[in-house]
C-alpha positions as CSV (number, residue, x, y, z in Angstrom):
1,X,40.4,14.4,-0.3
2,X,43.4,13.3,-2.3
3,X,46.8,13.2,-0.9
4,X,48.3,16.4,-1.8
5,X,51.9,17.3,-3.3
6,X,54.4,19.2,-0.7
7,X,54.0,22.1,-1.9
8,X,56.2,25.2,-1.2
9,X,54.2,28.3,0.5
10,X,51.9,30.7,-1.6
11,X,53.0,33.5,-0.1
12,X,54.8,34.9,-3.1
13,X,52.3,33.7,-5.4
14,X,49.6,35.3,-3.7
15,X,51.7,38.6,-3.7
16,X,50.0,40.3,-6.5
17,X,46.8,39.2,-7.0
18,X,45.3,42.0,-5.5
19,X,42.5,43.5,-8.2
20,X,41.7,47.1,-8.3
21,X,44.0,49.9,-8.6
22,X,43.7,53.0,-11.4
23,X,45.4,53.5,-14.8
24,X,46.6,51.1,-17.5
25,X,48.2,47.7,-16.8
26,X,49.9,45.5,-19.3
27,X,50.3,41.5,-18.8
28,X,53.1,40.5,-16.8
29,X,53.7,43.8,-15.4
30,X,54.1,42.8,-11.4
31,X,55.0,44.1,-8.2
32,X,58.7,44.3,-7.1
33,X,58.6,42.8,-3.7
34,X,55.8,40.5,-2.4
35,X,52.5,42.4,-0.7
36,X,50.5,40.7,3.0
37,X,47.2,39.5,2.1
38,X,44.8,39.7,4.6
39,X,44.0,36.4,5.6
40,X,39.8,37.2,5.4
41,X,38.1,35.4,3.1
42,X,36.0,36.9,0.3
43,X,33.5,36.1,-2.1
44,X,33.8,35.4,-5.6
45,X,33.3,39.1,-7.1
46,X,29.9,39.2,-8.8
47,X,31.6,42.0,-11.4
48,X,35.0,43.3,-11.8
49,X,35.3,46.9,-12.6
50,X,37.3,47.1,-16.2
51,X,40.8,48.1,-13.8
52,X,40.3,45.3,-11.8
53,X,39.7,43.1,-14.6
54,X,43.1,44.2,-16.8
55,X,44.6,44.4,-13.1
56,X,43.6,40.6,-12.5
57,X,44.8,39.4,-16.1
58,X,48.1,40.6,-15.8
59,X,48.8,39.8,-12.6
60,X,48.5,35.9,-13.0
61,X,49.8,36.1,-16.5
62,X,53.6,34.5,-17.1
63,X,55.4,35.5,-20.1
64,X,54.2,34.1,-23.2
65,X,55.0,31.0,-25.2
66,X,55.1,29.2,-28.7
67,X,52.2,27.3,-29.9
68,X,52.1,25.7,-33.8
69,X,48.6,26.6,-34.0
70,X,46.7,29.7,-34.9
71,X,44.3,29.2,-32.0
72,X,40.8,30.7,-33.7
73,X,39.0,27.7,-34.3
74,X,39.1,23.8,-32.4
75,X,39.4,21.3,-34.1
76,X,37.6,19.1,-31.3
77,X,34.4,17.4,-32.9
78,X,34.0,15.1,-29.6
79,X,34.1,18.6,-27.5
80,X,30.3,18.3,-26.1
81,X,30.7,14.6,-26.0
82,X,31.1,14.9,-22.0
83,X,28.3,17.2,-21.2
84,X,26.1,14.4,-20.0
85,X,28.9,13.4,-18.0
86,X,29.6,16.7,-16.4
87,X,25.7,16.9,-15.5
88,X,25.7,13.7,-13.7
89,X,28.8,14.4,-11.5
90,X,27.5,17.4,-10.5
91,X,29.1,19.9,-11.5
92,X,28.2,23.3,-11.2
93,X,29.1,27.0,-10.9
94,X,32.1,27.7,-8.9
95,X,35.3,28.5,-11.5
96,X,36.3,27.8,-14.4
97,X,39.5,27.2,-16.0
98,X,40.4,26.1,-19.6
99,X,42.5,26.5,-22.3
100,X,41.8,27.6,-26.4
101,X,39.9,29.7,-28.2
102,X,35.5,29.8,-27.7
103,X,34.9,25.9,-27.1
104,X,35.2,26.6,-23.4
105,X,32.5,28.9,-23.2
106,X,30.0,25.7,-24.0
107,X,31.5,24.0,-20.6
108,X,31.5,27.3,-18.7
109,X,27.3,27.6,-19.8
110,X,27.0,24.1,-19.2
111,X,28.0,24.3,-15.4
112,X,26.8,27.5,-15.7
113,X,30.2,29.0,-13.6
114,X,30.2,31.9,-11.9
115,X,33.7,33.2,-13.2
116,X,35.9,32.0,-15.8
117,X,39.5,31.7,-16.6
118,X,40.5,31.4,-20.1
119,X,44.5,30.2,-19.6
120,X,46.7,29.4,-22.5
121,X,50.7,29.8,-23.2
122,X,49.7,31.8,-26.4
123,X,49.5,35.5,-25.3
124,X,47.6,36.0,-29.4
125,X,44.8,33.6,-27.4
126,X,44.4,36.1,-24.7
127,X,43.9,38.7,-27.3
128,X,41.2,36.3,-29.6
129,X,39.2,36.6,-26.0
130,X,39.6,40.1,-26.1
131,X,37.7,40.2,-29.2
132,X,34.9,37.6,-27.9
133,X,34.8,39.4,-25.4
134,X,34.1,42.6,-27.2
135,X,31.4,40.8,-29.7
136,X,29.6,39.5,-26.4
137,X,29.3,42.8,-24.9
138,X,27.8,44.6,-28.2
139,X,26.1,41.9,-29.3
140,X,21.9,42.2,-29.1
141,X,21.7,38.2,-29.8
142,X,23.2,35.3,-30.7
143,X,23.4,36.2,-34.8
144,X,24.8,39.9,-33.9
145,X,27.3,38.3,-32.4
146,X,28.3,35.9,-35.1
147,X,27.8,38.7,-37.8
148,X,30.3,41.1,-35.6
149,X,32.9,38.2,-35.3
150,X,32.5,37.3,-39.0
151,X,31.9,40.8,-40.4
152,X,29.1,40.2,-41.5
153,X,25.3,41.9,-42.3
154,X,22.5,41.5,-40.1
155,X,18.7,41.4,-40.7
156,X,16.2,44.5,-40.3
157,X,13.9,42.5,-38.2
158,X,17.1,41.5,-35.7
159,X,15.1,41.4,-32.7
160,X,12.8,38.3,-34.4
161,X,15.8,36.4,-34.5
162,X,16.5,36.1,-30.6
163,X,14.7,32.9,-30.5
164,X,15.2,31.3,-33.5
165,X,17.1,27.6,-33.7
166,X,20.6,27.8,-34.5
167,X,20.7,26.0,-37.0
168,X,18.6,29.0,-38.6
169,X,20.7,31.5,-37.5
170,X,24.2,29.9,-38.5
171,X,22.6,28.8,-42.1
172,X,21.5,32.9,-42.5
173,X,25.0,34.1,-41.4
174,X,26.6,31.8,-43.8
175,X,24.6,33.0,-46.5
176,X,25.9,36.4,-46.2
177,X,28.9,37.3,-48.5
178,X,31.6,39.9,-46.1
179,X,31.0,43.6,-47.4
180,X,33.8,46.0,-46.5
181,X,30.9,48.0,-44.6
182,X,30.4,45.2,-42.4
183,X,33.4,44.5,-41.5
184,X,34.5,48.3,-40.8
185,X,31.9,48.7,-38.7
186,X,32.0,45.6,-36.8
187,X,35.8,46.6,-36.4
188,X,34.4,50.0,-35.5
189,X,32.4,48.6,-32.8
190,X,34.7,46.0,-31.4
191,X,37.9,48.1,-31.5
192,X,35.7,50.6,-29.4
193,X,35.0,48.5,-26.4
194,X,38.5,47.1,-26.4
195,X,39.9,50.4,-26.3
196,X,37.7,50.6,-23.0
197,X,40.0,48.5,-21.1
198,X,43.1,49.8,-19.3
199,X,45.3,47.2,-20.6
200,X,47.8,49.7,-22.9
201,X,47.9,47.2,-25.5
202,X,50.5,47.8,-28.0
203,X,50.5,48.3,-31.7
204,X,51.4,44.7,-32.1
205,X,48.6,43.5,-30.1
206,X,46.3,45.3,-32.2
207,X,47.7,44.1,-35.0
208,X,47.5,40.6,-33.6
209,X,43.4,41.4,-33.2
210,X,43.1,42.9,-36.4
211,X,44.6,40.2,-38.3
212,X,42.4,37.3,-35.8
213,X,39.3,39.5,-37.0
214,X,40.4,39.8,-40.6
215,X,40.8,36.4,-40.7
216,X,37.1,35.3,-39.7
217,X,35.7,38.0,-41.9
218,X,38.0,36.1,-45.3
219,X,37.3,32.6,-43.9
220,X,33.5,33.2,-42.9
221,X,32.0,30.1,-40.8
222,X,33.8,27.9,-42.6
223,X,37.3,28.6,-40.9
224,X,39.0,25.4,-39.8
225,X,41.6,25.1,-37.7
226,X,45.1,25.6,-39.1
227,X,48.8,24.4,-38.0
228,X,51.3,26.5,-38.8
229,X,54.3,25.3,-41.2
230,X,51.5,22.9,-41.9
231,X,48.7,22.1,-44.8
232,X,45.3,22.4,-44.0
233,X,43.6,19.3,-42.8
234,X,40.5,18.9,-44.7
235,X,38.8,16.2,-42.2
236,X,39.4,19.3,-39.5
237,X,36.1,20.7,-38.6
238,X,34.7,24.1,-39.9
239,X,33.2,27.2,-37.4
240,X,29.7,26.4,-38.3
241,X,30.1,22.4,-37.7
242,X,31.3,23.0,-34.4
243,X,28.5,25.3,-33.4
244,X,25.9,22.7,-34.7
245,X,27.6,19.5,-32.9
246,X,25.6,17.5,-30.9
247,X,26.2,16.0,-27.7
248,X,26.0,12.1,-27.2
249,X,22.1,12.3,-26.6
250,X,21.7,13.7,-29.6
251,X,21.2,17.4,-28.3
252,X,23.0,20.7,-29.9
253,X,24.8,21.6,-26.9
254,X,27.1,24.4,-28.1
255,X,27.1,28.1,-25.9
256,X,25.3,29.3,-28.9
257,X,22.5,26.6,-29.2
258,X,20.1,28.4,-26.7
259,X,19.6,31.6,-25.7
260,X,20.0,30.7,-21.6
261,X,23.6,29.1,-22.9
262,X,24.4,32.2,-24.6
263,X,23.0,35.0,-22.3
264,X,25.1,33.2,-19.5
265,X,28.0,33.6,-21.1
266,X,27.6,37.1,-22.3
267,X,26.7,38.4,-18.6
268,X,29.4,37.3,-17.2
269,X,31.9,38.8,-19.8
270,X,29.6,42.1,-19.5
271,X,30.4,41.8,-15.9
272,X,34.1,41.2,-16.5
273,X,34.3,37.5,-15.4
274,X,35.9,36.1,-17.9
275,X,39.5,36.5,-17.4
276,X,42.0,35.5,-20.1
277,X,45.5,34.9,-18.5
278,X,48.5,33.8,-20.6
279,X,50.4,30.7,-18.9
280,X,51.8,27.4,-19.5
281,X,49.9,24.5,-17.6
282,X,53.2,23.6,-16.1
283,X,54.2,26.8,-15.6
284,X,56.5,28.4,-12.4
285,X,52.9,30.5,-11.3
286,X,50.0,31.0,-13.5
287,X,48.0,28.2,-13.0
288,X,48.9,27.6,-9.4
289,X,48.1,31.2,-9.2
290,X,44.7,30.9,-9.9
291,X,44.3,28.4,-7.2
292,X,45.5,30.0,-4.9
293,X,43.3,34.0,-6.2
294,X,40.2,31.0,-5.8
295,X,41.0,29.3,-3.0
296,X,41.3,32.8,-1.5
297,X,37.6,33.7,-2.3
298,X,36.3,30.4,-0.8
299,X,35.3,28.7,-3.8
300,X,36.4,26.0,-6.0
301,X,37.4,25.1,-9.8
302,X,34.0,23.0,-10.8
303,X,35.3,22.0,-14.5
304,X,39.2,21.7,-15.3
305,X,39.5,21.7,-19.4
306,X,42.9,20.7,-20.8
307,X,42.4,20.1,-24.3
308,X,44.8,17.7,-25.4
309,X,47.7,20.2,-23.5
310,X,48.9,17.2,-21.6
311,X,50.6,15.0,-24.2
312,X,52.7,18.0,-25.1
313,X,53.6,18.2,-21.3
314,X,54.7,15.0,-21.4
315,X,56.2,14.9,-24.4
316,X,58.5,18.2,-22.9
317,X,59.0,15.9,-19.5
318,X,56.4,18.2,-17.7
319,X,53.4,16.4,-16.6
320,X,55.1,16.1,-12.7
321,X,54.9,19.9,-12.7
322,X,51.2,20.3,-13.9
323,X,49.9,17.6,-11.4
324,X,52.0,19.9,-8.8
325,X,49.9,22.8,-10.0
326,X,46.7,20.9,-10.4
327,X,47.2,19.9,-6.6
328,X,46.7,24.0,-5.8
329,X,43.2,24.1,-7.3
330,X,40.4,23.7,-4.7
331,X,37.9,21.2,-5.8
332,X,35.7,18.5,-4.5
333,X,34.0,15.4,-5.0
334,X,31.7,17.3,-7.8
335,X,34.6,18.8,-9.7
336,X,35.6,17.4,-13.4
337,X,38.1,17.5,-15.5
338,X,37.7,17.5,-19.4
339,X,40.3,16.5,-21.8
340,X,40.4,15.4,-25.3
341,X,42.5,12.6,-27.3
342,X,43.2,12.1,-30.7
343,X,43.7,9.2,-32.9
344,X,47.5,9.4,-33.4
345,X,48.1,9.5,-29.8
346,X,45.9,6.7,-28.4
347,X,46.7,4.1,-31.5
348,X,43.7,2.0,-31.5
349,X,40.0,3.1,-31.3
350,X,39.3,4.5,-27.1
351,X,36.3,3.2,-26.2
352,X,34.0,6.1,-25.2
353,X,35.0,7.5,-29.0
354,X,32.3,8.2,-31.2
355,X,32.7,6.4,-34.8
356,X,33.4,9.5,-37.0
357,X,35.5,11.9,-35.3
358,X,38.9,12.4,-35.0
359,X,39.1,13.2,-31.2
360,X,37.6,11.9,-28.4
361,X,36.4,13.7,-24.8
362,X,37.3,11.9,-21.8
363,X,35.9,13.6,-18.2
364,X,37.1,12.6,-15.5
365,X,36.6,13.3,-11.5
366,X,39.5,16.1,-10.6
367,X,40.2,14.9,-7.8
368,X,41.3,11.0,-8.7
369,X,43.6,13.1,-11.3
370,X,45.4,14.7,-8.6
371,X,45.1,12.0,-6.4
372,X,47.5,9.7,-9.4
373,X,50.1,12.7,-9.9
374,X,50.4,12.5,-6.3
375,X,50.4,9.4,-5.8
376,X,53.0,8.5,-8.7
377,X,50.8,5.9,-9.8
378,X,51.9,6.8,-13.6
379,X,54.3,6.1,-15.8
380,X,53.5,7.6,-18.7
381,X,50.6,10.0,-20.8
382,X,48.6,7.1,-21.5
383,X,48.7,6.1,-18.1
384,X,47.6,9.3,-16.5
385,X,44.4,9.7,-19.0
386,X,43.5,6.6,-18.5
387,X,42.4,7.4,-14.7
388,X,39.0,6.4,-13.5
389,X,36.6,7.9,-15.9
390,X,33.2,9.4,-15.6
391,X,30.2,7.2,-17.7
392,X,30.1,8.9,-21.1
């Protein structure tokens, strides 16, 4: 095992991440004065009841940050780049934890995880999985659940679409021009089993998931990712190329290229088990937070996606402080983490890029990262991706 930080106790982080509990719970609404855990182990919960899912969320949540990004799409053509990767390490169920908006749910089928943890400093990206999560859990198939996200028609003969490639499905819902119908009902439908959960979300956070759905109904599958302050980048990739990307064998390997992939996903958010949670990587709790709520249940983190999070950590002077809180997560020799580089940061071509995209996916074994934070065997970003990597 790697030589871990000193770490101060996890008493007080462990304090309230009791689940269960009645009524209405809002993010960041936490317990006064710390509560005894009993030191039993338990499983990972096979379903969380909707309290104990809103419970669960808001108790590991931090208060919200700033973000220049609107957060609904990736911009990440090299995202399924490491799936081979990830197969050959090894890894597989357990927990996962990542960052942004849907690209995670293609890692969480791929190592088909048994409960998921959608983290990001953006509290709107907790409310964008609100809405997946409400599509998922409505959805028949795999083009209901694009045409409730995009507000768009579906077919009479639905059902004969379950199978179908995606590349047949994502060409029919492009097809279809947004009617005001559509999207009122899909808004109808998704409102309805938001409005389920106990959360007491305010106006503003409704508004925040009407505008997110409003926006994929004008865009359509064409939506790119956007900067805010900034132009659109037209090289950025649209909805419907990320869902068609290939991995490095040549395979579609998004959530929604099979139904298996897709079905995964979708049971374990009809189950409750994917739990967005609003936190900074380097954060004073979140993320050490959910080490701790795992290590609690005897299992371990099997795939670790941080996006490209980490040159903004260093470039704010906080990478020491998410290596601390990477040092919480259980893990072993079988869990991976994924990150992603882009062309401005790294300079010159890396070499497990693939010619034609912007970013590149590195995976790399989680414990060797934790094992260099600790260590101090870094001096800078560049240094700290560069740790041994897993054979594209």
């Amino acid at each position: 095992m790697p030589r871990p930080f000193a770490l101060t106790a996890l008493a007080v982080l462990l304090a309230p991440l009791l689940i269960g509990g009645h009524g209405s719970t809002r993010w960041n609404d936490l317990p006064d004065a710390p509560v005894v855990i009993a030191a039993a182990r338990v499983e990972l919960p096979r379903t969380l009841t909707p309290a104990e899912f809103a419970r669960l969320s808001a108790s590991l949540s931090e208060p919200g940050g700033y973000f220049d990004s609107d957060n609904l799409v990736s911009n990440e053509t090299s995202y399924l780049h490491v799936l081979g990767a990830i197969r050959r390490a090894g890894a597989h169920g357990g927990v996962y934890v990542g960052v942004g908006p849907d690209q995670g749910f293609s890692y969480i089928a791929a190592v088909r995880a048994e409960f998921a943890f959608a983290i990001d400093i953006r509290r709107d990206n907790a409310l964008v999985h609100l809405l997946y999560k409400a599509a998922f859990e409505e959805a028949r198939n795999r083009l209901e659940y694009l045409a409730l996200l995009f507000g768009r028609p579906v077919p009479t003969d639905l059902g004969a679409w379950d199978d179908r490639p995606i590349a047949e499905i994502v060409a029919w819902v492009s097809a279809q021009p947004a009617c005001e119908r559509c999207i009122a009902d899909a808004r109808h439908r998704l409102n309805a089993r938001i409005a389920r959960l106990p959360m007491r979300l305010s106006d503003d956070d409704l508004a925040v998931i009407a505008r997110v759905h409003d926006t994929y109904a004008a865009e359509g599958l064409g939506i790119r990712y956007t900067s805010l302050g900034r132009r659109p980048r037209p090289y950025y990739p649209s909805y419907e190329q990320l869902v068609l990307e290939r991995d490095r064998d040549g395979n579609v390997g998004s959530y929604l290229a099979t139904v298996e992939g897709f079905r995964h996903v979708q049971e374990l958010q009809r189950r409750n088990l994917v739990v967005p949670v609003v936190g900074d990587l380097a954060g004073p709790r979140a993320l050490a937070a959910i080490g701790a709520w795992t290590r609690e249940r005897d299992s371990r983190v099997s795939l670790f996606y941080a996006s490209n999070v980490e040159y903004y950590l260093a470039r704010d002077r906080k990478l020491d402080a998410f290596g601390q809180n990477l040092a919480t997560l259980p893990h072993d020799g079988r869990s991976v983490l994924v990150r992603s580089l882009f062309r401005g940061t790294y300079g010159a071509m890396h070499p497990h890029a693939v010619p034609g995209h912007l970013s590149v996916q590195l995976a790399s074994p989680l414990d060797a990262v934790i094992d260099a934070f600790g260590n101090g065997e870094y001096v800078s970003y560049m240094d700290i991706v560069a740790r041994p990597l897993l054979d594209p």
